[in-house]
C-alpha positions in Angstrom: 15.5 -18.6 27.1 18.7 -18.2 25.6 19.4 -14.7 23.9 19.8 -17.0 19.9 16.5 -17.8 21.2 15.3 -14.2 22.1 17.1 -13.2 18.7 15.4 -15.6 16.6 11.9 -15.4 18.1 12.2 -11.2 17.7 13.1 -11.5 14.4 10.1 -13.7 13.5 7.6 -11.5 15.3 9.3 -8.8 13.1 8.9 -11.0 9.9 5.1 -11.6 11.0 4.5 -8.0 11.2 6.0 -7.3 7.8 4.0 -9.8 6.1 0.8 -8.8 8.0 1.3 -5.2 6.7 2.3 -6.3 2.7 -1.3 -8.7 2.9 -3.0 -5.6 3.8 -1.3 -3.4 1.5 -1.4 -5.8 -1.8 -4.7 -7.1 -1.5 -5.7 -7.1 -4.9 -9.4 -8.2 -6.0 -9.3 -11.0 -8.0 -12.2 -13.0 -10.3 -13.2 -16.4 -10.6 -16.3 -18.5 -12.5 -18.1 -20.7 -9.4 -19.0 -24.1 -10.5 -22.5 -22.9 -11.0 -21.7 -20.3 -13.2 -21.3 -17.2 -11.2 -18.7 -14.5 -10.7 -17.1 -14.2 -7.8 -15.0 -11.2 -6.3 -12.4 -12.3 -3.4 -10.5 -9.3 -1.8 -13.5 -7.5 -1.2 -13.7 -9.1 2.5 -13.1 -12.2 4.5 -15.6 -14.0 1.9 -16.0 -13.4 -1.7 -18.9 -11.6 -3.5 -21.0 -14.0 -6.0 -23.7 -12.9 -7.9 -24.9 -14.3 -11.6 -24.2 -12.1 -14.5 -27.9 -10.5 -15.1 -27.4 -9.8 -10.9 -23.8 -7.6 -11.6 -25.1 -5.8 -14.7 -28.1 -4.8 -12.6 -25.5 -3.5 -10.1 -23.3 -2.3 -12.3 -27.0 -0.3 -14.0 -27.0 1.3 -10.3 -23.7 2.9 -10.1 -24.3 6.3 -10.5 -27.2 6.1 -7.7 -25.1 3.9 -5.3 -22.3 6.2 -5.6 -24.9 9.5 -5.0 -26.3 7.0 -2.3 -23.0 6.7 -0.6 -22.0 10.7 -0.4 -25.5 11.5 0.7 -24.8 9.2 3.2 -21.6 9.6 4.2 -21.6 10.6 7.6 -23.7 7.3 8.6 -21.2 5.2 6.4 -19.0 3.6 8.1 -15.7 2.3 6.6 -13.2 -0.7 6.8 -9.5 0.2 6.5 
């Protein structure tokens, strides 16, 4: 391989890498309606969350006890950075 070549591809492996690390970084969650008429989350994970709207506010009821859930489990929690 030529050393333009070698250049070239090294600098696209580089490029990849940044690109790969700003996804990661900016991954904002973002909303949408489905075409049956629930909300969707996308960002959250490789697919998106959909629930219906009595679903979420019955979540969203729970908050408090999920949060108190999730500290008086933390230690079997695992997480995804």
């Amino acid at each position: 391989m030529s050393e333009s070549m070698e250049q070239e591809l090294a600098r696209l492996k580089a490029e990849n890498e940044k690109l790969k690390a700003e996804k990661t970084k900016t991954k904002d969650m973002t909303f949408k309606v489905s075409q049956k008429g629930a909300l969707s989350v996308y960002g959250m994970g490789r697919f998106p969350v959909t629930l219906y709207r009595e679903q979420w506010e019955r979540l969203l009821d729970k908050k408090d006890e999920i949060l108190d859930f999730i500290s008086a489990n933390q230690a079997e929690l695992k997480t995804k950075e």
